[in-house]
C-alpha positions as CSV (number, residue, x, y, z in Angstrom):
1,X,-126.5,40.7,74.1
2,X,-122.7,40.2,74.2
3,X,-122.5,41.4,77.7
4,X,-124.9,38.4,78.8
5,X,-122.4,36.0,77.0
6,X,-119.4,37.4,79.0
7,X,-121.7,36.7,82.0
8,X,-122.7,33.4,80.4
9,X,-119.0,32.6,80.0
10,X,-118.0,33.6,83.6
11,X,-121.2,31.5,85.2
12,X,-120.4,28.1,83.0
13,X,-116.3,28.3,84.0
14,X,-117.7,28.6,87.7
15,X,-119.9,25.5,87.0
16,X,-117.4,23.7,85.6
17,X,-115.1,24.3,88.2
18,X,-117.4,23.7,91.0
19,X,-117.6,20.1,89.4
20,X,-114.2,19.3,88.9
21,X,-113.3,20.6,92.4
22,X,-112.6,17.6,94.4
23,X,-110.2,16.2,90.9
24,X,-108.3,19.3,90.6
25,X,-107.4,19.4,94.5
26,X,-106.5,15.9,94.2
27,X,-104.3,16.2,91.0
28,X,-104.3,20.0,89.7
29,X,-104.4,18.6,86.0
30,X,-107.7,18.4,86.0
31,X,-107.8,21.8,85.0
32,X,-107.1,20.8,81.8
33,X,-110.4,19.4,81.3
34,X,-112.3,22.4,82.6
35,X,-110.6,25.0,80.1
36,X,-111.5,22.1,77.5
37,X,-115.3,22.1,78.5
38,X,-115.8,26.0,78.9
39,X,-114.3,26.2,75.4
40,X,-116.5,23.2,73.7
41,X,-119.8,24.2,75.8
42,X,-119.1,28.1,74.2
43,X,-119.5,26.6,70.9
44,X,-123.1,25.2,71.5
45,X,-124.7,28.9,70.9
46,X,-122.7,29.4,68.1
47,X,-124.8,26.9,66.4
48,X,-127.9,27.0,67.2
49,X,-127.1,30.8,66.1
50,X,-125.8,29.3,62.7
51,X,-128.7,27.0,62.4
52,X,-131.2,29.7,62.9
53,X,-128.9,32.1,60.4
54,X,-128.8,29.4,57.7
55,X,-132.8,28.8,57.7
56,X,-134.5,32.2,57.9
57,X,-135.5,34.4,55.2
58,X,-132.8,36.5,53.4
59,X,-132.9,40.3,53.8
60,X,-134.6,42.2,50.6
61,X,-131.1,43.9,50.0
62,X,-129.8,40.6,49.9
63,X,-132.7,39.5,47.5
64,X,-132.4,42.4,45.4
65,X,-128.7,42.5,45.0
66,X,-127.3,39.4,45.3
67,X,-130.2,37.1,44.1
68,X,-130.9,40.0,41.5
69,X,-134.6,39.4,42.3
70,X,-136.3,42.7,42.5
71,X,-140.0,41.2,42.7
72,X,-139.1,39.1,45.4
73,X,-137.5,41.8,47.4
74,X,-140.3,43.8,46.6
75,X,-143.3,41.4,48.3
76,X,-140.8,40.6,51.1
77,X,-140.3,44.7,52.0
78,X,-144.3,45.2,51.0
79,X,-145.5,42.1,53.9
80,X,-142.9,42.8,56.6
81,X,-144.1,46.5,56.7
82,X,-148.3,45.4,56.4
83,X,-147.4,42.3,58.5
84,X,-148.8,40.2,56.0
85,X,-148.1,36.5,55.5
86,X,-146.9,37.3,51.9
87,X,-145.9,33.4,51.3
88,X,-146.4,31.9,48.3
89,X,-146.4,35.5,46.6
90,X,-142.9,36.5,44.7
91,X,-142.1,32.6,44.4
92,X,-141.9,32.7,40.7
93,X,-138.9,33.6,39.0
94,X,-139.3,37.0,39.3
95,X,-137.8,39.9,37.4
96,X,-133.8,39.7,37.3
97,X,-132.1,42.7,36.8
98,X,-128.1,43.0,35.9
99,X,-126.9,45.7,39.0
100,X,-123.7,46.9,38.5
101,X,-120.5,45.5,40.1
102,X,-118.6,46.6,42.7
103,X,-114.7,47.1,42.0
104,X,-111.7,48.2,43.6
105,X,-111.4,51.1,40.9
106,X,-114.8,52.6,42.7
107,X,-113.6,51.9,45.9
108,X,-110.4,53.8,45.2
109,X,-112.0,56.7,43.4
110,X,-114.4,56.9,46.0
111,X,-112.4,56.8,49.3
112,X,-109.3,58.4,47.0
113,X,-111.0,61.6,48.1
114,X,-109.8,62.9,50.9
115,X,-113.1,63.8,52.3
116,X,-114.7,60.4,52.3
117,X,-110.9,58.9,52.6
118,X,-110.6,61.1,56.1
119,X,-113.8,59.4,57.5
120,X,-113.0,55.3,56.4
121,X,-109.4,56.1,58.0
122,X,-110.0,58.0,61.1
123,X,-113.2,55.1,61.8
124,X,-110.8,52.2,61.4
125,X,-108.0,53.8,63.2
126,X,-110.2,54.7,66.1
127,X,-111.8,51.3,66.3
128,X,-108.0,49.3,65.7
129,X,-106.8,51.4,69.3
130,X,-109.6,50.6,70.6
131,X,-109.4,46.8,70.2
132,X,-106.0,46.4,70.9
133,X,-106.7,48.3,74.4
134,X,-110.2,47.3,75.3
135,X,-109.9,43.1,74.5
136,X,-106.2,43.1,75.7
137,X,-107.6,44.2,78.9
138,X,-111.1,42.2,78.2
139,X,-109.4,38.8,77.1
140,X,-107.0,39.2,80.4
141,X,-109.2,40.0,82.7
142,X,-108.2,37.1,85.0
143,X,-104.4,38.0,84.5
144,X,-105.6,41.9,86.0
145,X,-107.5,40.3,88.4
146,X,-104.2,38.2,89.7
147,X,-102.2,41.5,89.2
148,X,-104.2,43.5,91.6
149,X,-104.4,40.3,94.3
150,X,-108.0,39.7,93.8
151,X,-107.2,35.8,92.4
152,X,-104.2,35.3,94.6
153,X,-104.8,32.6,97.3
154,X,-102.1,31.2,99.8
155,X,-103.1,27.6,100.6
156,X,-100.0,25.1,100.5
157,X,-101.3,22.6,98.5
158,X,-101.4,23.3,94.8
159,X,-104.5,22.0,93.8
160,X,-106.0,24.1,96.4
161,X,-104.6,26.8,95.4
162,X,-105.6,26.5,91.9
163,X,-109.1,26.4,92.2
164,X,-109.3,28.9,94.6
165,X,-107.5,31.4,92.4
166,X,-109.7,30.0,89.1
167,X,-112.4,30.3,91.0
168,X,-112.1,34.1,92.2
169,X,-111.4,34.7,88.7
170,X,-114.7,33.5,87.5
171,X,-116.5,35.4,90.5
172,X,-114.6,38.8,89.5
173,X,-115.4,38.3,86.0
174,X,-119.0,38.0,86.8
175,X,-118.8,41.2,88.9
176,X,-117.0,43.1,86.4
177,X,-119.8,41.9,84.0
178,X,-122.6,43.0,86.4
179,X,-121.2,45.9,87.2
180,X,-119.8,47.9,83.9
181,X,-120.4,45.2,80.7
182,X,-123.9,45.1,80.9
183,X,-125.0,48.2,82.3
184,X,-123.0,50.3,79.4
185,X,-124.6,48.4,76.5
186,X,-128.0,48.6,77.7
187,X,-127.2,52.5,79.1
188,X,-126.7,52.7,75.0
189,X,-129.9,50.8,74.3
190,X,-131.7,53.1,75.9
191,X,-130.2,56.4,75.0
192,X,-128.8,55.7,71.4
193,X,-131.8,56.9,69.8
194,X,-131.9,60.2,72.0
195,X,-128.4,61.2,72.2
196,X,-127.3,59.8,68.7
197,X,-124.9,57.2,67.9
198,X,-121.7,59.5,66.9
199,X,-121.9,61.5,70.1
200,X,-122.3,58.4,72.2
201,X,-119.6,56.8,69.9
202,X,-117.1,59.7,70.5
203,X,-118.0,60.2,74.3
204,X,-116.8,56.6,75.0
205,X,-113.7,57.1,73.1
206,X,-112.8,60.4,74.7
207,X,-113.8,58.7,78.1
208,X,-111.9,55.4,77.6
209,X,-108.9,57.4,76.4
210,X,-108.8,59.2,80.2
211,X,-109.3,55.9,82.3
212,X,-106.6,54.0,79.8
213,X,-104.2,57.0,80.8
214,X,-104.5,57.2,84.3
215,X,-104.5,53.5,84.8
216,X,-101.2,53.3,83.0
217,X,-99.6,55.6,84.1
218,X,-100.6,55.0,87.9
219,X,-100.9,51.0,87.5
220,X,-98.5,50.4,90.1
221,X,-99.5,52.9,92.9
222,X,-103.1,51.9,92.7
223,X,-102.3,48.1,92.7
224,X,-99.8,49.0,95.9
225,X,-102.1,51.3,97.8
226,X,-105.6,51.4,96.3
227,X,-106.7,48.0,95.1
228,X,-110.6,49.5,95.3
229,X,-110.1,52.9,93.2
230,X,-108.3,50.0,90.9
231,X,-111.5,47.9,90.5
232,X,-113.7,51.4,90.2
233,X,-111.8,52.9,87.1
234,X,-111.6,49.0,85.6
235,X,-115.3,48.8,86.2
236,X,-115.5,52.3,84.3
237,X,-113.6,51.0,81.5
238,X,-116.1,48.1,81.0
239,X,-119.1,50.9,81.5
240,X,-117.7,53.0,78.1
């Protein structure tokens, strides 16, 4: 779902925009407000997601090993799997049980092994590259977008000029999103289960490793003499 939210993101900014057109051609501040809205209006989901979180039922692992409650956990595993309206059943006090602590000494006798310390490292590692990469291109995407021209617009008069190139920006984020966000995550709904999550996993690495590359090492001559083969590899990178 967080490749609708990009596209969410990219259609409210065009809203917004699209309301505060006539104010920003007439005095370019007004763009303040806009980046003021998008931002407050991106917060609405977030709670009605925290309300929701905060009012249904805890997980049975949660039950059983934070609340201790191993009855509870029990009746909630027993009616999710028979569909069963279990309620009112495990509301007692249940039996409590003492479950060993976590510490830092397991975690270091544990991952102090090279062959479980090999896996924690090389995941983190290869998810830290590919953050720093994928949402420093992600975050920017209007800055790439005014890089390769897309967003550039050549009116005289400022205001203009700045919703014309804000407004680009919005359309070629929701392109982009259309085009490679959404299509690879639900490409890895529908395959995940088939091809398995490590090979899908490593496949967009190894892939995203290729297109990151080329487009750096040949940013220049496809921004000078192939703005389209520019926009196809960027679109790729969104796809893996």
């Amino acid at each position: 779902m967080q490749g609708f939210g990009i596209f969410g993101s990219a259609i409210v900014a065009l809203i917004v925009l699209a309301a505060f057109k006539n104010a920003i051609i007439a005095d370019v501040t007004a763009v303040d407000y806009c980046w003021r809205i998008v931002l407050g209006v991106g917060a609405v989901p977030g709670l009605a997601a925290l309300y929701f979180r905060l009012t249904i039922p805890e997980t049975p692992r949660y039950t059983m090993d934070v609340e201790k409650d191993v009855n509870k956990a029990t009746t909630d595993i027993t009616s999710y799997l028979q569909k069963d309206d279990a309620s009112g059943e495990g509301e007692d006090a249940g039996n409590h049980v003492e479950v060993p602590k976590a510490s830092w000494s397991d975690f270091v006798s544990y991952f102090g092994k090279w062959n479980n310390g090999k896996v924690l490292l090389g995941t983190a590692m290869s998810w830290f590259a590919l953050d720093i990469a994928f949402y420093g291109i992600g975050l920017n995407n209007g800055i790439i977008l005014s890089a390769i021209g897309y967003a550039d617009t050549h009116e005289p008069d400022l205001g203009e000029r700045a919703y014309n190139s804000l407004k680009n920006m919005a359309v070629g984020n929701i392109i982009i999103t259309i085009m490679g966000t959404i299509p690879g995550y639900w490409v890895t709904v529908a395959f995940v289960d088939s091809w398995g999550r490590k090979p899908i996993q490593l496949m967009g690495f190894a892939v995203l490793t290729v297109l990151f590359i080329v487009m750096g090492a040949a940013f220049t001559p496809l921004k000078e003499h192939s703005i389209p083969a520019f926009i196809v590899l960027f679109t790729l990178l969104q796809v893996f």
